[in-house]
ChimeraX commands (.cxc) that place a marker at each C-alpha (Angstrom):
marker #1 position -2.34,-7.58,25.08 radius 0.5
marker #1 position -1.28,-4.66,22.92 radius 0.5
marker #1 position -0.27,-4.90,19.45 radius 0.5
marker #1 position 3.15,-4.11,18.71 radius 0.5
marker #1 position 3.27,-1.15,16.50 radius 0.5
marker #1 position 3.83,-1.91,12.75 radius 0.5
marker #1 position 7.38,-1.81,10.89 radius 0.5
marker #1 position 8.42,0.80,8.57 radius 0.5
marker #1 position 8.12,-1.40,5.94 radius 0.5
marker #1 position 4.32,-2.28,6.97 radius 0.5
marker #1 position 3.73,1.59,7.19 radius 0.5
marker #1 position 4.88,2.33,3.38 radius 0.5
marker #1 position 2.90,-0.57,2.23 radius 0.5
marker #1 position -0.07,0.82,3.95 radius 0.5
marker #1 position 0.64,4.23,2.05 radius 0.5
marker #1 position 0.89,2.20,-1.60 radius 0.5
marker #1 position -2.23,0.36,-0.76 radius 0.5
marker #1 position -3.94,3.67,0.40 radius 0.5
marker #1 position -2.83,5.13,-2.53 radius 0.5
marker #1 position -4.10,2.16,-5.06 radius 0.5
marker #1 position -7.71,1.98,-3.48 radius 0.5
marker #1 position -8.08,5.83,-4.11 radius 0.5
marker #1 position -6.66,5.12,-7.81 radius 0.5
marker #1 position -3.10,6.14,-7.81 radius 0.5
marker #1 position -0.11,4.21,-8.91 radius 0.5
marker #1 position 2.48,4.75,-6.73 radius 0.5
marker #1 position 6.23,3.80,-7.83 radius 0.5
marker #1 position 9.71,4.14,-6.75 radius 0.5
marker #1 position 11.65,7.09,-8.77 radius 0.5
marker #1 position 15.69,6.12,-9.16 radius 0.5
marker #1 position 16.43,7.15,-5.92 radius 0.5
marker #1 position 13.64,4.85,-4.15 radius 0.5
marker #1 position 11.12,7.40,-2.99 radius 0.5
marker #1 position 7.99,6.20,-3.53 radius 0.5
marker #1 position 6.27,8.66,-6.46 radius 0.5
marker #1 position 2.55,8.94,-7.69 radius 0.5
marker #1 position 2.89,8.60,-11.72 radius 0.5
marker #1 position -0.88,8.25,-12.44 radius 0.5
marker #1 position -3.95,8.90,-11.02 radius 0.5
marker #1 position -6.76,6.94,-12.32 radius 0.5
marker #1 position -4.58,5.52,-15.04 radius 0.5
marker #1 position -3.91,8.66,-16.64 radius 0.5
marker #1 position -0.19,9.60,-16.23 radius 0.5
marker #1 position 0.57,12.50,-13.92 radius 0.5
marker #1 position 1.12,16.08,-15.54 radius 0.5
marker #1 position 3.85,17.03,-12.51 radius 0.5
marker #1 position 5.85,14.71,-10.81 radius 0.5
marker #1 position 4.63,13.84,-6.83 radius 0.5
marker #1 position 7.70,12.02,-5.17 radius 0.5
marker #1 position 7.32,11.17,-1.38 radius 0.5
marker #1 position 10.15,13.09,0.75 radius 0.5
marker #1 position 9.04,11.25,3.85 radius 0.5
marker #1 position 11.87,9.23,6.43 radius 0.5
marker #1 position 10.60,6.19,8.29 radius 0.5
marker #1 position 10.94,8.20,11.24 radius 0.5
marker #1 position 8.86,10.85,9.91 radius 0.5
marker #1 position 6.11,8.14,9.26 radius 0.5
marker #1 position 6.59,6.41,12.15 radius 0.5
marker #1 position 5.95,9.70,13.90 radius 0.5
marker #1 position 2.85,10.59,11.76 radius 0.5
marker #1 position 1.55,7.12,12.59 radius 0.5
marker #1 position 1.69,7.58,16.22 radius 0.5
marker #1 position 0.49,11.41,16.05 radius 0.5
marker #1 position -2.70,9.47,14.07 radius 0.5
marker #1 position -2.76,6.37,15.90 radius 0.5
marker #1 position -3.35,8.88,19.31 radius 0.5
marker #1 position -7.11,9.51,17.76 radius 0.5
marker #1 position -8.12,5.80,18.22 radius 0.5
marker #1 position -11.66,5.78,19.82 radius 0.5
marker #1 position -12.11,9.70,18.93 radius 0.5
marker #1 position -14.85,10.28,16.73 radius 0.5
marker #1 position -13.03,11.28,13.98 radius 0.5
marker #1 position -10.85,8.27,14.61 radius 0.5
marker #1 position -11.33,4.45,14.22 radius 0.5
marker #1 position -11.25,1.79,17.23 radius 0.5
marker #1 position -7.77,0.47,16.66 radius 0.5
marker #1 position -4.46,2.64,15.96 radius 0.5
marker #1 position -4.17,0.48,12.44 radius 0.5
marker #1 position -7.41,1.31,11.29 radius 0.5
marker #1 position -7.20,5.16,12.72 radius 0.5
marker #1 position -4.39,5.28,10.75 radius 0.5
marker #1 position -5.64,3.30,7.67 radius 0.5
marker #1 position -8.66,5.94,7.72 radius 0.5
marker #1 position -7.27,9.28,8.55 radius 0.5
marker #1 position -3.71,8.64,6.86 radius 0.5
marker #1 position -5.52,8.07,3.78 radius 0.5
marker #1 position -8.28,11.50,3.48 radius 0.5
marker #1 position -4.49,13.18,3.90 radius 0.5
marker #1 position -3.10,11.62,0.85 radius 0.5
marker #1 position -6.26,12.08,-1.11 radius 0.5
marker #1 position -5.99,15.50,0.39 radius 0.5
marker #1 position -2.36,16.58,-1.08 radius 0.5
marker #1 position -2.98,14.88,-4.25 radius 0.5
marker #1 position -5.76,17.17,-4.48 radius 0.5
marker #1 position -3.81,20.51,-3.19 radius 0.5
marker #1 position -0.80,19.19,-5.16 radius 0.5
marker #1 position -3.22,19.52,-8.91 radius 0.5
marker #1 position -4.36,22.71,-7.90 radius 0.5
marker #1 position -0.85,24.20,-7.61 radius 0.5
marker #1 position -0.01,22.74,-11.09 radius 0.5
marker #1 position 3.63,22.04,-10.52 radius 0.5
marker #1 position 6.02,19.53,-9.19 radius 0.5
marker #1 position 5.90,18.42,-5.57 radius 0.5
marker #1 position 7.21,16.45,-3.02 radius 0.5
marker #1 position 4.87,14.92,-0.52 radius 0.5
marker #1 position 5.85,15.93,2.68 radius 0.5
marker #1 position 4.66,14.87,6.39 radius 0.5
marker #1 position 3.26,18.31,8.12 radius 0.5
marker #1 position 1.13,19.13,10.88 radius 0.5
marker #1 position -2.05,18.37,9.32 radius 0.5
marker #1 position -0.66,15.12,7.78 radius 0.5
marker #1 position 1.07,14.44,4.12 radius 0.5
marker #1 position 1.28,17.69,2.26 radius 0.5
marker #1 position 2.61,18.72,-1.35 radius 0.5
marker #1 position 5.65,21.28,-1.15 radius 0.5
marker #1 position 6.30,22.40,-4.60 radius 0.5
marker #1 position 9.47,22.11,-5.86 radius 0.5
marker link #1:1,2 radius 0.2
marker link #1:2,3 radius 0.2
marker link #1:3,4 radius 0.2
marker link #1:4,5 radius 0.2
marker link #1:5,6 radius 0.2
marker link #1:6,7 radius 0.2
marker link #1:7,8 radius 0.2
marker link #1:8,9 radius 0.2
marker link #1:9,10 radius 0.2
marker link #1:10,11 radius 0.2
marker link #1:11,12 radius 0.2
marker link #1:12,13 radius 0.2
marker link #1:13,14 radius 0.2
marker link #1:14,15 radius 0.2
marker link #1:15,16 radius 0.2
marker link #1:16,17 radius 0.2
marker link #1:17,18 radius 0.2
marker link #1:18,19 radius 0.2
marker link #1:19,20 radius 0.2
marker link #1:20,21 radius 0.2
marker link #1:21,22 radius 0.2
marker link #1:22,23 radius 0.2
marker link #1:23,24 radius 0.2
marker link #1:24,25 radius 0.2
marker link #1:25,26 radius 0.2
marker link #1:26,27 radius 0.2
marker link #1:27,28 radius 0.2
marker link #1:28,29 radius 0.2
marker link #1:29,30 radius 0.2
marker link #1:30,31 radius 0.2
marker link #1:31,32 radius 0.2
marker link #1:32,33 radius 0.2
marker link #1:33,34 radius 0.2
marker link #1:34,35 radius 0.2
marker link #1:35,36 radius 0.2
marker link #1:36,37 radius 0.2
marker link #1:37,38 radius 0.2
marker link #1:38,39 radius 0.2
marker link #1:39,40 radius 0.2
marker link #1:40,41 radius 0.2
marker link #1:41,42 radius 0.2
marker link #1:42,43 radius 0.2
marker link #1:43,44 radius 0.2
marker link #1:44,45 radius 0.2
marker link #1:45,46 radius 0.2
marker link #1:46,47 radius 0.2
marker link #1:47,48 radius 0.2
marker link #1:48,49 radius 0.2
marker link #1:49,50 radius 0.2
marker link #1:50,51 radius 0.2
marker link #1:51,52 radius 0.2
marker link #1:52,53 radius 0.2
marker link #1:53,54 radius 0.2
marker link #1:54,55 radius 0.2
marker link #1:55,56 radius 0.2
marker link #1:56,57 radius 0.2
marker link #1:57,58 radius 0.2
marker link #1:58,59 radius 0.2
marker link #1:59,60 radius 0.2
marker link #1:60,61 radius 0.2
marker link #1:61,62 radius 0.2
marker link #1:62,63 radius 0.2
marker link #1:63,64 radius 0.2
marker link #1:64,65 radius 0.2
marker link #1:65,66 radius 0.2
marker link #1:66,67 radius 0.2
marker link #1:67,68 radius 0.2
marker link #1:68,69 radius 0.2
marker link #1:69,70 radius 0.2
marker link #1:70,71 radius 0.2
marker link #1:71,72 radius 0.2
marker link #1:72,73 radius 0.2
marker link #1:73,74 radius 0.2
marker link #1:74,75 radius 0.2
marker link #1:75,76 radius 0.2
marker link #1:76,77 radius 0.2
marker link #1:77,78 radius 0.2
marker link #1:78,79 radius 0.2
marker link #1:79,80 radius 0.2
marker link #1:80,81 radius 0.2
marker link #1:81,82 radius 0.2
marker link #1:82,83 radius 0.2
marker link #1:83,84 radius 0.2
marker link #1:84,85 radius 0.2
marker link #1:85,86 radius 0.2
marker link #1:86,87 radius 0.2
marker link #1:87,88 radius 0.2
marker link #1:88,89 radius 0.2
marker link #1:89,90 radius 0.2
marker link #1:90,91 radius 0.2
marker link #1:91,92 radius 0.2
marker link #1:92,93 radius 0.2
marker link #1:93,94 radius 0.2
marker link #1:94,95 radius 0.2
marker link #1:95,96 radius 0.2
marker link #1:96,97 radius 0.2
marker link #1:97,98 radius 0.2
marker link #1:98,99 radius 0.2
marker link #1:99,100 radius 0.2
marker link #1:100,101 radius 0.2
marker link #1:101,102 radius 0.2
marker link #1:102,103 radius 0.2
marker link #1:103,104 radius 0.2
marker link #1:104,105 radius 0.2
marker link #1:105,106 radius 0.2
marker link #1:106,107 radius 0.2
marker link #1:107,108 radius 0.2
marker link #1:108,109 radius 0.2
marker link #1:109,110 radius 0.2
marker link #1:110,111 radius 0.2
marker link #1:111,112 radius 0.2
marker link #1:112,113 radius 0.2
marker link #1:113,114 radius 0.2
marker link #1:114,115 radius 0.2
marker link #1:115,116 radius 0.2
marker link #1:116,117 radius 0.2
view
């Protein structure tokens, strides 16, 4: 039987509790957009607000979910995801200090990205 795939909702929960086990704290700004505002309880010197749709996650999820039994890749599409979905937000936090500015996280090729604003 195959899982159904998991709800929007599940998918941005998966993102804050991603984000948590690496040490961020990830909020909602006014608008709703989920937003980084500290890493490792230290506040965060440029703001990093997610400019991701659900169907732009949903879409990463099932470009990720694809890798399932890969090497790279987990054996279930939720824990694919869970695995590689997570190095990429570890991954634009990173890029996203280095350019010392504002960003947005974005979903790109290579997974979430900072865009500065």
């Amino acid at each position: 039987m195959e899982t159904p795939e998991p709800s929007a909702a599940e998918l941005v929960e998966s993102v804050v509790r991603a984000g948590a086990d690496a040490g961020y704290r990830i909020d909602r700004d006014t608008e709703g957009r989920l937003q980084i505002t500290a890493i490792n309880n230290e506040p965060v010197k440029h703001s990093l607000t997610f400019a991701v749709t659900d169907q732009e996650l949903r879409a990463y999820y099932l470009r990720l979910a694809a890798n399932t039994g890969k090497p790279v890749a987990a054996s279930t599409p939720w824990q694919t995801w869970t695995l590689l979905m997570s190095a990429h937000l570890d991954e634009a936090v990173y890029e996203a200090e280095v350019l010392d500015r504002a960003c947005m996280i974005t979903v790109g090729e290579t997974g979430f990205q900072p865009m500065p604003t």
